[in-house]
C-alpha positions as MATLAB code, in Angstrom:
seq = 'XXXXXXXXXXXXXXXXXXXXXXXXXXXXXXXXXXXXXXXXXXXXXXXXXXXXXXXXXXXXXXXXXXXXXXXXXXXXXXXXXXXXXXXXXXXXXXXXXXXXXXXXXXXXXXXXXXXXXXXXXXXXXXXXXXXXXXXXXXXXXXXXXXXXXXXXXXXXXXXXXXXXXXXXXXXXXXXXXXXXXXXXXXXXXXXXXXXXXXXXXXXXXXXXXXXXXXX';
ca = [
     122.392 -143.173   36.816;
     125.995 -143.146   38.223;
     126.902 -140.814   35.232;
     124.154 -138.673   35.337;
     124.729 -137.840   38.838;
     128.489 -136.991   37.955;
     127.415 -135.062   34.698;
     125.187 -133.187   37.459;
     128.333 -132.309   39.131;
     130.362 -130.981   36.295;
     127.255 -128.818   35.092;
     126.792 -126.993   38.356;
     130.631 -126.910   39.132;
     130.318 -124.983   35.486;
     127.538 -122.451   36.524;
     129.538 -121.878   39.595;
     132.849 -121.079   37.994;
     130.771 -118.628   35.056;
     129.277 -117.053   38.769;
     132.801 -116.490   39.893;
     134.168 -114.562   37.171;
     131.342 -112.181   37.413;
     131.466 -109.275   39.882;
     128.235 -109.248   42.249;
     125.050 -109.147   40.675;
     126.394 -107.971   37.319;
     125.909 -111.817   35.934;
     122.579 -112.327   35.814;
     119.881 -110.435   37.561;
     119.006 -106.935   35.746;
     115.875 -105.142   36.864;
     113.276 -103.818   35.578;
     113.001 -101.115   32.921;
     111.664  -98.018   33.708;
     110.515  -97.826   37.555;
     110.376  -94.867   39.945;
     113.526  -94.473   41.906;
     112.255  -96.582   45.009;
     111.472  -99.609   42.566;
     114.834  -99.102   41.092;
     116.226  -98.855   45.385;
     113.975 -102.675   45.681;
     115.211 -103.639   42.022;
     118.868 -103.672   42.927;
     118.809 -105.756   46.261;
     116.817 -107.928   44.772;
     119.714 -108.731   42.196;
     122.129 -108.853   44.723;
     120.086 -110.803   46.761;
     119.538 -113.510   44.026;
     122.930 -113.435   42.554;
     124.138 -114.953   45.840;
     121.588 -116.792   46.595;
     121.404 -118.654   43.790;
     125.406 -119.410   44.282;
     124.748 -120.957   47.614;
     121.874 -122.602   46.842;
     123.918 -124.489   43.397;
     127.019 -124.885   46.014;
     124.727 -126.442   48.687;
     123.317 -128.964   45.620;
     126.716 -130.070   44.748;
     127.602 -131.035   47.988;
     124.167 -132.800   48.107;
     125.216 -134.766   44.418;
     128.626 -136.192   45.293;
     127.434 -137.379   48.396;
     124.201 -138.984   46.402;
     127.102 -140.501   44.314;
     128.343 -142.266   46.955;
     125.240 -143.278   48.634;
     124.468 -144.923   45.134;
     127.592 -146.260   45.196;
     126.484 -148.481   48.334;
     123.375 -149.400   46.553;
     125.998 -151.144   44.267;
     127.765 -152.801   46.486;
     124.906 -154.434   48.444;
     123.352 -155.528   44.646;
     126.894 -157.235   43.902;
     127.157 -154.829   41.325;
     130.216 -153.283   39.387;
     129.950 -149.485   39.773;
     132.409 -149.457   36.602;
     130.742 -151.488   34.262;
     130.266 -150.028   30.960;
     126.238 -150.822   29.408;
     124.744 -149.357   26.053;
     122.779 -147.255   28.457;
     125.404 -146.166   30.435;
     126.959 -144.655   27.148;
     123.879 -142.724   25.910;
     123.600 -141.068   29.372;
     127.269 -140.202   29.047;
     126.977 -138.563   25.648;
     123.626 -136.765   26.853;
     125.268 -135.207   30.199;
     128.053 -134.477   27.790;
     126.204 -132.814   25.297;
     124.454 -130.929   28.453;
     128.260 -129.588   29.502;
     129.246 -128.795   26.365;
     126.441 -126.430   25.817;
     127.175 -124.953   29.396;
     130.764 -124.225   28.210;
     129.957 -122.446   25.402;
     127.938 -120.211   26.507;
     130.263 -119.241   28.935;
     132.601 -118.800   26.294;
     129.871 -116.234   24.592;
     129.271 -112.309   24.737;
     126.617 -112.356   27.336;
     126.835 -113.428   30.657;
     122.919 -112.782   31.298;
     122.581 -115.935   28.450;
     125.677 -117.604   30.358;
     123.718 -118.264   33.395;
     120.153 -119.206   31.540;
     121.904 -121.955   29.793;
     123.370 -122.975   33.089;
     119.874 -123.274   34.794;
     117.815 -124.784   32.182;
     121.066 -127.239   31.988;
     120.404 -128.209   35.283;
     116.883 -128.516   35.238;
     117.548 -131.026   32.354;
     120.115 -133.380   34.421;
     118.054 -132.921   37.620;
     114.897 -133.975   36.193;
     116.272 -137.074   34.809;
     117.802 -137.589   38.409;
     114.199 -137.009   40.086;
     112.942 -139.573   37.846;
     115.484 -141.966   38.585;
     115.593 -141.902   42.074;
     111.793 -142.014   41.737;
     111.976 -145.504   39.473;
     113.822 -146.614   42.199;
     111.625 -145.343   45.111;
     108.878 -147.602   43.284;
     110.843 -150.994   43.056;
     111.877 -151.010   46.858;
     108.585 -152.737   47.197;
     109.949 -155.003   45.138;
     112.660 -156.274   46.697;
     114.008 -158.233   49.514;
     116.898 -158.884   52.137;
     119.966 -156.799   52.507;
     119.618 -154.944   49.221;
     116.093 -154.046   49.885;
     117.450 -152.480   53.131;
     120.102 -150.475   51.369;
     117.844 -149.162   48.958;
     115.216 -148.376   50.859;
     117.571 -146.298   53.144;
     119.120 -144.466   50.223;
     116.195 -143.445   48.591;
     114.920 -141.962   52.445;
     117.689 -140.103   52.274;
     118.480 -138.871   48.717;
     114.170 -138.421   47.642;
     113.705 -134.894   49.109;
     116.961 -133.359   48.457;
     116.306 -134.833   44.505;
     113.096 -133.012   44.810;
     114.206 -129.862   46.136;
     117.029 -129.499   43.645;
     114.668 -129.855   40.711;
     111.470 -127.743   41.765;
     114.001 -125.208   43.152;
     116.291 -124.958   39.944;
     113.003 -124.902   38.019;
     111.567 -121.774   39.856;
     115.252 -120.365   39.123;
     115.411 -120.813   35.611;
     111.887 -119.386   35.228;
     112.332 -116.465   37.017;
     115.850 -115.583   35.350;
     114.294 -115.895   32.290;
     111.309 -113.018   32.841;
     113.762 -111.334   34.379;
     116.143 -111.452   31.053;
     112.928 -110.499   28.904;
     112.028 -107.713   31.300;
     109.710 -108.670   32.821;
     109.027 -108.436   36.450;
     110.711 -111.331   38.053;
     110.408 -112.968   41.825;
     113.941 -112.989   42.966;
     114.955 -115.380   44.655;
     111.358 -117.786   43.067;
     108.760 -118.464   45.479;
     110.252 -122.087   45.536;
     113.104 -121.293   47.487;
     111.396 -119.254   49.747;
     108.261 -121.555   50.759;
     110.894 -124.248   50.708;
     108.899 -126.726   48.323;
     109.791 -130.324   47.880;
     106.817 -131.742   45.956;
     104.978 -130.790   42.784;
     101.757 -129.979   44.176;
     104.146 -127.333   46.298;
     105.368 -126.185   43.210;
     102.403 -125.600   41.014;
     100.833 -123.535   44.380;
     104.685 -121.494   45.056;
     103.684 -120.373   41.139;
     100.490 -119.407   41.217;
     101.312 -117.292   43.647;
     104.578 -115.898   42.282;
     103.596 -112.849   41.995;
     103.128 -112.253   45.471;
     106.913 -112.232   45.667;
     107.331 -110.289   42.853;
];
C-alpha cells in the first residue's frame, strides 16, 4: 500500500506539471459547439473556472497523500513492521503504479493536451480506487485487533477514510465530466461532486443523477 500511495504522488505531481505548461484554460476544458453568444459568455468561465479548479483540487490531494504516507508509516511502526521490506506483492503494485506513470508521461509527451489531461484523470481514478479499497480493508480489520496497534490503526484510518473517499468520488466526477466535455457534449464544470462536497457512494450516485442540474 506504501507504494501505491507514492505512485499516487508521482501521478498527480505528473497531471500537475502537464497543467503548468498549459496557459489558462487552453489544456483541457473546450466548450460546447455551436451555442448563442451568451452560452459561449457561460461556456468560457466555466473552462476557466474548471481549469483551476481542478489544479487546486489535485494540489490539495497531494498534500493529503504524502501526509497519508506518513500516517501509514506509523501504522508500521506500532505493527513492528519494516516500512522497506520488499514482498512479491509489494513488486506487482510497483510495476502497476509504474505502468500507471508511464502512461501519464506519454501522453504528455503527445499532440493533444485535451487527451494529456484525460489520461491524467482516469490515471488517478485507477491509483485512488485501489487506495479507497485499501484503506477500506483496513477500516474492516480494526475490529480485529488489539492493544497499541489497534489504537494506531484505528486513529489512522479516522483520519485518512474521508479524505480517501473524497479524492476518489471527486476525481471520478472529474474524469467523467472532462470526458463529455472532450466529445462535445455538454459537461458540468467543475462535476456536481466537488460542488455538493460528496464523500460516500450513495453521495455520488445522487451528485450524478443530478448532473445536469449543474450543467
Amino acid at each position: 500500500m506504501q507504494v501505491y500511495l507514492g505512485h499516487v504522488i508521482v501521478i498527480r505531481r505528473e497531471g500537475f506539471e502537464h497543467h503548468g505548461t498549459c496557459p489558462l484554460g487552453g489544456a483541457s476544458l473546450s466548450g460546447h459547439r455551436d451555442r448563442a453568444r451568451r452560452r459561449k459568455t457561460l461556456r468560457s468561465s466555466h473552462r476557466e473556472y474548471g481549469y483551476e479548479d481542478l489544479k487546486e483540487e489535485w494540489n490539495k490531494y497531494l498534500d493529503e497523500t504524502r501526509t497519508h504516507q506518513e500516517i501509514l508509516g506509523s501504522v508500521f511502526e506500532a505493527a513492528g513492521l519494516d516500512i522497506g521490506t520488499e514482498s512479491p506483492g509489494r513488486s506487482v503494485v510497483r510495476q502497476k503504479g509504474e505502468a500507471l506513470v508511464a502512461a501519464v508521461r506519454a501522453a504528455r509527451n503527445g499532440d493533444d493536451p485535451k487527451i494529456a489531461e484525460l489520461v491524467a484523470a482516469e490515471s488517478v481514478v485507477e491509483a485512488e480506487s485501489k487506495n479507497h479499497q485499501n484503506w477500506e480493508l483496513l477500516g474492516r480489520m480494526v475490529e480485529h485487533l488489539d492493544g497499541e496497534l489497534r489504537e494506531a490503526l484505528s486513529e489512522a484510518y479516522d483520519e485518512v477514510a474521508d479524505q480517501e473517499a473524497h479524492h476518489l468520488f471527486h476525481t471520478m466526477g472529474w474524469a467523467r465530466e472532462l470526458w463529455l466535455d472532450y466529445l462535445g457534449v455538454p459537461a458540468a464544470l467543475p462535476p456536481p461532486e466537488e460542488e455538493k462536497q460528496v464523500a460516500t457512494q450513495i453521495g455520488a450516485g445522487r451528485a450524478e443523477k443530478q448532473r445536469d442540474e449543474y450543467v
